[in-house]
N, C-alpha and C positions, 0 to 999 in steps of 0.2 A: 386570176386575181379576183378576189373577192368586194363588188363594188362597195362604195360607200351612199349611205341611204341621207341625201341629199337635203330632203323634205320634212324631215325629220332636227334638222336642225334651226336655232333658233338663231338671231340677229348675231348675238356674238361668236357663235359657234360659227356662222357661216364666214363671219368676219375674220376669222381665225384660220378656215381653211383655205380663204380667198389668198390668205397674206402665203400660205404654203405655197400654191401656186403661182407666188409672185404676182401677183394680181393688186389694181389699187382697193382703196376701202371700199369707193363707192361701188365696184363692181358686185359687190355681198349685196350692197341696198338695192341692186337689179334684179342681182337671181333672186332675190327675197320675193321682191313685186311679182316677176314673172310666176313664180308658183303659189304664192299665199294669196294676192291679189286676181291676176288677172290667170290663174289654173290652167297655166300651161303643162302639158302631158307629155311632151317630149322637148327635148332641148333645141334644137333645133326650130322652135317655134319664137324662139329669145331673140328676137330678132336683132335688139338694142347691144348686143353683146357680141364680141369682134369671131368672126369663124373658129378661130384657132381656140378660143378659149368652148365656145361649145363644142366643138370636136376633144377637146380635153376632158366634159365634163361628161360628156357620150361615153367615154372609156372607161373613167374612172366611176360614174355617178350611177343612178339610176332614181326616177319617180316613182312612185307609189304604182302606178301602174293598172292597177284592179280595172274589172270589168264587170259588166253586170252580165249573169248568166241567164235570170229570172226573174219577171217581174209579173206581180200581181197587181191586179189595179180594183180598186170596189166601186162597183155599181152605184152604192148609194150613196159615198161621198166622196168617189174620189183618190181617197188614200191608196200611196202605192206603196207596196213591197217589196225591196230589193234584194236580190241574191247576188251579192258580189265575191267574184274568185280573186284571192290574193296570188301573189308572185309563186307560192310556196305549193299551190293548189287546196290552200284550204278554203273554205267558205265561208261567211258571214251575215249576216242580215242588217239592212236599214229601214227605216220606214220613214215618208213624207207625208206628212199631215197639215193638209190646207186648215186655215183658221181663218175670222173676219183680222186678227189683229198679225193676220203674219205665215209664213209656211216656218214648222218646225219639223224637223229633222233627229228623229231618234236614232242612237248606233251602237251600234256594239263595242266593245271594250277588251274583248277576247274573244280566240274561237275557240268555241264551247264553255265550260263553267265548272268547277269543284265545289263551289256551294251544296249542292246537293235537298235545295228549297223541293219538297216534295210535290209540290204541284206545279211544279215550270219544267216545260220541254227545253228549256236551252241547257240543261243539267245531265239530262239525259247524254249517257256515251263519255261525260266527262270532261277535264279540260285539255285541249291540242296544247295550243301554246298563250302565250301574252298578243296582245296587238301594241306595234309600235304607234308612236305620235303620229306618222304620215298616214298611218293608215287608220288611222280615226279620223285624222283631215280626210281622206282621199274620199271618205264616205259622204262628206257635206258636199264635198267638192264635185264631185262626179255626179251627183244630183244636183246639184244647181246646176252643171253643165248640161245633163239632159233634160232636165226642163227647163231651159232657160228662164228659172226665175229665183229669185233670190231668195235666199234661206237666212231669217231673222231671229231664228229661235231653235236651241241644240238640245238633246235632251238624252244624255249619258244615261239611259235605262234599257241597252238592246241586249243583247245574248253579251254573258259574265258579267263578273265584279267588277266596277270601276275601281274601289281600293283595294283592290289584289293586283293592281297592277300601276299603282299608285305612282313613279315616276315617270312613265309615259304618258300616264291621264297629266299632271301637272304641266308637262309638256304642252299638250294640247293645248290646254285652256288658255293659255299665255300667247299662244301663235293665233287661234282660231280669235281672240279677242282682240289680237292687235292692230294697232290701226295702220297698221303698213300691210297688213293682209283683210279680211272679208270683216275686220273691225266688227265682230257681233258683242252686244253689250254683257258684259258677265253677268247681268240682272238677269239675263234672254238665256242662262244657262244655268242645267239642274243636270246634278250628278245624284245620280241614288245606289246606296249602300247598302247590305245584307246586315252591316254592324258592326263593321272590324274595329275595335274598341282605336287601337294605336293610332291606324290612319285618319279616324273622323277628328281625333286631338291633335297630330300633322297638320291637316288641312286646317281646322281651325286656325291656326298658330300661323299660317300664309294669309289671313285676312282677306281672301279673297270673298270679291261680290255677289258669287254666284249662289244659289239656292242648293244645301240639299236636302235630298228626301231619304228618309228611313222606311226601307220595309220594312217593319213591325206582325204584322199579319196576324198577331195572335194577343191577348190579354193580360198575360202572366206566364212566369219564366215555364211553369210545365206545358200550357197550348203552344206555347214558341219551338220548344224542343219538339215537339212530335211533330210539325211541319217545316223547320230549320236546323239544321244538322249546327250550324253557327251556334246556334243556342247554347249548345254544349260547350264550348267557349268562353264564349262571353255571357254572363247572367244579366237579364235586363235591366237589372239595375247601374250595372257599369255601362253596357248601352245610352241608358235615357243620361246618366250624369255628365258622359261623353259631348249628347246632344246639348245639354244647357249650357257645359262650355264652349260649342260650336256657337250658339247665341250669343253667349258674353264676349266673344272674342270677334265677331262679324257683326251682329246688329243684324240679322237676317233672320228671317223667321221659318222654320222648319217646315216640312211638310211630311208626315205620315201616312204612309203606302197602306192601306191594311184590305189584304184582297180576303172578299166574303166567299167564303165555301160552309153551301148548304150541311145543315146538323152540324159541322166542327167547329165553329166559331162565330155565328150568324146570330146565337139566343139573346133574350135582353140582358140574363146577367154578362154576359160580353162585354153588352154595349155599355154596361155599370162599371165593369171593371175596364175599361179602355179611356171610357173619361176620366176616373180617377188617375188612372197613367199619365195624360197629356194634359190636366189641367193648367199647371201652371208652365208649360215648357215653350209656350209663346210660339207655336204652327198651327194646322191646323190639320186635320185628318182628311184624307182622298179616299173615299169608297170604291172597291174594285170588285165588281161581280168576278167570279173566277172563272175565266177562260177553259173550257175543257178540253185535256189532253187524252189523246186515246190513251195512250200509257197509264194514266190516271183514272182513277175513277171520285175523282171530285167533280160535283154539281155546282152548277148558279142556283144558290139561294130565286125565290119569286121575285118579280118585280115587287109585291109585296111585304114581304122580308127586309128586303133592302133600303124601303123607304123608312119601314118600322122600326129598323136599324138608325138609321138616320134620325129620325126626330127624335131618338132616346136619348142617341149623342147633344141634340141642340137644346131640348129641354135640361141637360145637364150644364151646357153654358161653353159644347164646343163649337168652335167654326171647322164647320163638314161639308164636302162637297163630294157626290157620287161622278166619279171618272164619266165621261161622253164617250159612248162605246164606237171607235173607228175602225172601218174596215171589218166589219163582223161576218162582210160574206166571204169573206179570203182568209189565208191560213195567220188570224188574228195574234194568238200565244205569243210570245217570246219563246221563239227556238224552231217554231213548229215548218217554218217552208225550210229550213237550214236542213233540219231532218228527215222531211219530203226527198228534199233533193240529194241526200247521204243514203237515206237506203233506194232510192231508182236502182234498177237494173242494167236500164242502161247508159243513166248518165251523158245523155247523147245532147246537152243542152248546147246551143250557138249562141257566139257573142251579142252583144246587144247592142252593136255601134249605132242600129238604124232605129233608135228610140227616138233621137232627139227630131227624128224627120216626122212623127207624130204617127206612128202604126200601130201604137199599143193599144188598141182600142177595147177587146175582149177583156173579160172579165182574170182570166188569167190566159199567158204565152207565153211557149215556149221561146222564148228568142234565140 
C-alpha cells in the first residue's frame, strides 16, 4: 500500500482525512501542531494523540523524512550548506544564512531544474522531478531542528523553478506562514522566478504578502535569450507587464535578480538599458557577482566593475543594492554541492543525525 504524505497536507485536508479515520475534528488540530509546529519526525513522538490512532497513522502515513547527507559550513561567516536525501534517493540543497535581523533559510523547489539559465549549476543534468509541499517544509524544518535555532526568514531561490512547480510552492507558503505552524511572516518570504509569464499573474491574483524577485540577468529581450533559454518564451516585455501587475494586485515591491558576468552584461550601456527597463516598475535591482561554475566559463566582473555598475544604475534614479557574498569558501552556486555529490564515485556519504550535538566544525564534512 502506497502511504499517504501526511505533511503535505493543509488544515482542512487533514481535517478531512481525520473524519475518514473516524477520528474527532480536534485530532487534525493535533497532528497539525505536532508536525508544523513542534517538527515531529516520527509519529510516535505525538505523544498527545491516543496509541491506536499513531499506530494507524505509522501504516498508513509517512513524514517527510529527509536527512542531511552533507554539510558545508564557511569559515568566514558561518553559512551552512546542506545536502539533504529525499525518500526517493534524490538530493537537494538548502542553505542557512545567519543575519543581525534573523537566520534565513534558502531551498529548493525541485530536484534539479529545466530552465536551463546558462550560468547555474542547478540546470546542469536537468530536471529529476517536482518537490512536494513537505518537502520544501522538511528543509526549514530539519535545519531549525539541527541547529536548534529558529528560522525567521525563507527564501524560495535554491536548485529549480519555484513557478514550475506552482501548486506545491502555494502549498508551502500557506502552511510554513501559518500560525498554527512556525508562523513566519509572508513579508519574511521571497519566491524568485526565471519569468513564467502565466504563474507570476497566478500568484498575483492570490494576493499574497510575500516578495518576489525576478531573475532578469540581462537588458533586452536578445542579452536575456543568450543566457535564458526562458527568454525564448516569454519576451521581456510580457515579463516586466506581468511584474507591474504583481505590484497592482500586492502592493509589494519587486525585487530584480541581475547576476553580473564579466564582458556579457557588466558594460555601462547595460547599466543604461536596465534602468530604463525598471524605472517605473516600483523594486529595486540586486547585484549578483557571478558565481563560477566549472562547467561554465563565466567570470566575476572586478570588484571595480561591479561598483561602476552600480553607481550608473543610481545616478539614473534606481534603488540598487549589490548581494553580501555568503559562504564564498564552500561550494557557493546554486546546484554546485548537489553536483559534487551526483558525480562522487563513491557516494559513500553517512547520515547527519550527530549534527545537532555540535561536531560540524571543519570547514566541510563528510557526515
Amino acid at each position: 500500500m502506497e502511504k499517504t504524505d501526511i505533511s503535505s497536507m493543509d488544515m482542512e485536508e487533514l481535517q478531512n482525512y481525520m473524519e475518514l479515520l473516524g477520528e474527532k475534528p480536534f485530532r487534525a488540530r493535533q497532528v497539525y501542531q505536532w508536525i508544523h509546529e513542534k517538527l515531529a519526525d516520527r509519529f510516535e513522538q505525538m505523544s498527545s494523540l491516543p496509541a491506536a490512532l499513531r499506530e494507524t497513522l505509522d501504516e498508513q502515513c509517512f513524514l517527510s523524512g529527509m536527512k542531511a547527507v552533507d554539510v558545508q559550513i564557511s569559515r568566514l561567516d558561518g553559512t551552512r550548506k546542506y545536502l539533504f536525501e529525499l525518500r526517493d534517493g534524490n538530493v537537494i540543497e538548502s542553505v542557512l544564512m545567519r543575519y543581525h535581523h534573523g537566520n534565513s533559510v534558502c531551498i529548493s523547489s525541485q530536484a534539479g531544474c529545466r530552465m536551463g539559465c546558462r550560468f547555474c549549476a542547478s540546470t546542469i543534468g536537468g530536471l529529476k522531478r517536482n518537490l512536494t509541499a513537505s518537502e520544501m517544509l522538511g528543509q526549514v524544518y530539519r535545519i531549525q531542528k539541527l541547529t536548534g535555532e529558529r528560522v525567521s526568514h525563507v527564501v524560495v531561490m535554491g536548485t529549480g523553478e519555484p513557478l514550475d512547480n506552482y501548486d506545491q510552492l502555494l502549498k508551502f507558503i500557506r502552511i510554513i506562514s501559518s500560525r498554527q505552524g512556525l508562523n513566519i511572516s509572508q513579508r519574511n518570504i521571497t519566491v524568485s522566478t526565471c519569468g513564467i509569464v502565466p504563474n507570476i499573474r497566478r500568484l498575483a491574483e492570490e494576493k499574497l504578502q510575500i516578495t518576489l524577485a525576478l531573475s532578469l540577468h540581462a537588458s533586452s529581450q536578445d542579452k536575456r535569450k543568450q543566457l535564458m533559454p526562458v527568454a525564448n518564451r516569454y519576451e521581456l516585455g510580457e515579463v516586466l507587464d506581468a511584474c507591474r501587475f504583481y505590484f497592482q494586485q500586492t502592493g509589494r515591491r519587486l525585487t530584480f535578480e541581475y547576476s553580473l558576468v564579466a564582458g556579457v552584461n557588466d558594460s555601462g550601456e547595460d547599466a543604461r538599458e536596465l534602468a530604463e527597463l525598471v524605472r517605473d516598475l516600483h523594486g529595486h535591482v540586486n547585484l549578483i557577482p557571478v558565481n563560477p561554475v566549472k562547467e561554465r566559463s563565466f567570470v566575476q566582473p572586478s570588484r571595480q566593475a561591479v561598483e561602476a555598475f552600480k553607481n550608473k544604475l543610481e545616478k539614473n534614479g534606481i534603488n540598487v543594492t549589490i548581494r553580501r557574498e555568503m559562504g564564498r569558501d564552500i561550494d557557493g552556486a546554486c546546484g554546485q554541492l548537489r553536483r559534487s555529490y551526483l558525480e562522487s564515485e563513491s557516494g559513500s556519504f553517512k547520515t547527519s543525525e550527530h549534527v545537532s550535538e555540535g561536531r560540524t566544525s571543519e570547514r566541510k564534512e563528510k557526515l
